[in-house]
Backbone bond lengths (Angstrom), bond angles and torsions (degrees), N, CA, C in turn:
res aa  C-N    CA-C-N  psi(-1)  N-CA   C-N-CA  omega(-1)  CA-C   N-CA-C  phi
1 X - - - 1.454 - - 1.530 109.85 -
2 X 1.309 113.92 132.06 1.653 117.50 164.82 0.673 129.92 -70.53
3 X 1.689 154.34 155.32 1.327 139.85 177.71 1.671 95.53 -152.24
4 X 1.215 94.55 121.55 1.448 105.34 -173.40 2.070 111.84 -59.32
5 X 1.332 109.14 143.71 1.693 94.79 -173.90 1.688 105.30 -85.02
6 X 1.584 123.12 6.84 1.467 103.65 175.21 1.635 106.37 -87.66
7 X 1.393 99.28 -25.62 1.820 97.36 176.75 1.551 114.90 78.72
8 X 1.819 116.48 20.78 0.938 116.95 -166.86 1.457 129.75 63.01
9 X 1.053 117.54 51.79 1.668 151.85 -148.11 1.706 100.35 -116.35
10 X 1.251 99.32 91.75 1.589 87.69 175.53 2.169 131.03 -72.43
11 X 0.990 111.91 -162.29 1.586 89.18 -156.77 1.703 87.61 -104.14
12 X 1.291 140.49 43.56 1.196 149.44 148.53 1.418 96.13 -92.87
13 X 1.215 125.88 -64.28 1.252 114.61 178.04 1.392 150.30 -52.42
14 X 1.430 97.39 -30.75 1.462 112.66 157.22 1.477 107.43 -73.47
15 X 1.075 148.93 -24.03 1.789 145.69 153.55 1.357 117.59 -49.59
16 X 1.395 106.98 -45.69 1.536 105.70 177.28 1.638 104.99 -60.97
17 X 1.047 104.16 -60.61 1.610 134.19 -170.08 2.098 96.18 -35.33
18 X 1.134 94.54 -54.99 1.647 103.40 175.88 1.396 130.01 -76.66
19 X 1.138 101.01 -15.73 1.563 117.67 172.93 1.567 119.64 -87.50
20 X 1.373 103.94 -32.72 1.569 105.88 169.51 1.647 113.46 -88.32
21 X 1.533 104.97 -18.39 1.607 103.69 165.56 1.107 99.07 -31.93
22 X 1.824 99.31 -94.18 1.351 125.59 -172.81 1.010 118.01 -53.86
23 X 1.527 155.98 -15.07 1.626 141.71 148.26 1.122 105.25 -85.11
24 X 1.079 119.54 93.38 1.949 125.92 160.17 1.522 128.86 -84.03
25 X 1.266 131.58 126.62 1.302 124.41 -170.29 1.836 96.79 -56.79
26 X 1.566 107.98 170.06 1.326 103.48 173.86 2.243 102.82 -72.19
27 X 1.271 95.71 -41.83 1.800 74.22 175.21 1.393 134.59 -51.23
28 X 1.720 111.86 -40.24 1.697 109.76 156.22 1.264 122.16 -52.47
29 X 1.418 126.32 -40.54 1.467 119.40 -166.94 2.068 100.70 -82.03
30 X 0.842 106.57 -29.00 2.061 106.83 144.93 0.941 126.73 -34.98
31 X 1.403 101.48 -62.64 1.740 114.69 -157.67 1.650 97.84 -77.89
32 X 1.374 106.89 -37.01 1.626 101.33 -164.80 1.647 106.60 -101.52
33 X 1.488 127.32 -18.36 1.358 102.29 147.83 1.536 124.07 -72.04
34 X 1.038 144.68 11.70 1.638 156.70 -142.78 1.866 64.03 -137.21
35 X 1.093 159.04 -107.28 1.344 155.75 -119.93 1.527 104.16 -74.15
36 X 1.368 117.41 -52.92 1.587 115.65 166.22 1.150 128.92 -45.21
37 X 1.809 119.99 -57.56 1.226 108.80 148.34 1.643 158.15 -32.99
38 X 1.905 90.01 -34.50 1.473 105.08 178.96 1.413 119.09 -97.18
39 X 1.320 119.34 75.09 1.639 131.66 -154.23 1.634 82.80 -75.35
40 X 1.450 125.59 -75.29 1.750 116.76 -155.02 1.550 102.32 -86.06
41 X 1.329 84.46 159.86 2.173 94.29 -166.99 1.281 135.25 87.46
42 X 1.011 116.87 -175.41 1.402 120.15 178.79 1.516 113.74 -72.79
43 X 1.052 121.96 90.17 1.381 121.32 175.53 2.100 118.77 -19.24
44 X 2.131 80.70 -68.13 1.935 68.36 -159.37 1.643 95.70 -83.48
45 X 0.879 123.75 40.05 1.944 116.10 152.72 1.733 104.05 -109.33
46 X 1.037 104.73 -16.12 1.970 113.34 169.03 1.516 95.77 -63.62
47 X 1.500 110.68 -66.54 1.523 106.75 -161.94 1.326 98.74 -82.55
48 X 1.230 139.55 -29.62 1.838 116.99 174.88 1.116 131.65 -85.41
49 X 1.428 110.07 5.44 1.710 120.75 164.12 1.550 121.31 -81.79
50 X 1.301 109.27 13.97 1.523 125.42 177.45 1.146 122.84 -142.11
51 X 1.511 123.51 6.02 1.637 122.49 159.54 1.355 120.64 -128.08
52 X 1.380 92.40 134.99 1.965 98.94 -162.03 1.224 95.35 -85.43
């Protein structure tokens, strides 16, 4: 069976959804360049071996 990935998601939601992409607190834009960078390994022991 298929299941569509919006899940019946109306198109307010996909706005929100894009708006918090692109406005990231400064701790996400951390966490997720710290994840881009860390291509081999375990990701979240990459990013939690550097915040106290």
């Amino acid at each position: 069976m298929y299941a569509s990935m919006d899940y019946g998601a109306n198109m307010e939601i996909f706005k929100i959804a894009e708006r918090l992409r692109r406005d990231m607190t400064a701790p996400e834009k951390i966490i997720w360049d710290r994840v881009c960078k860390n291509q081999p390994g375990d990701r979240r022991s990459n990013i939690l071996d550097g915040v106290n």
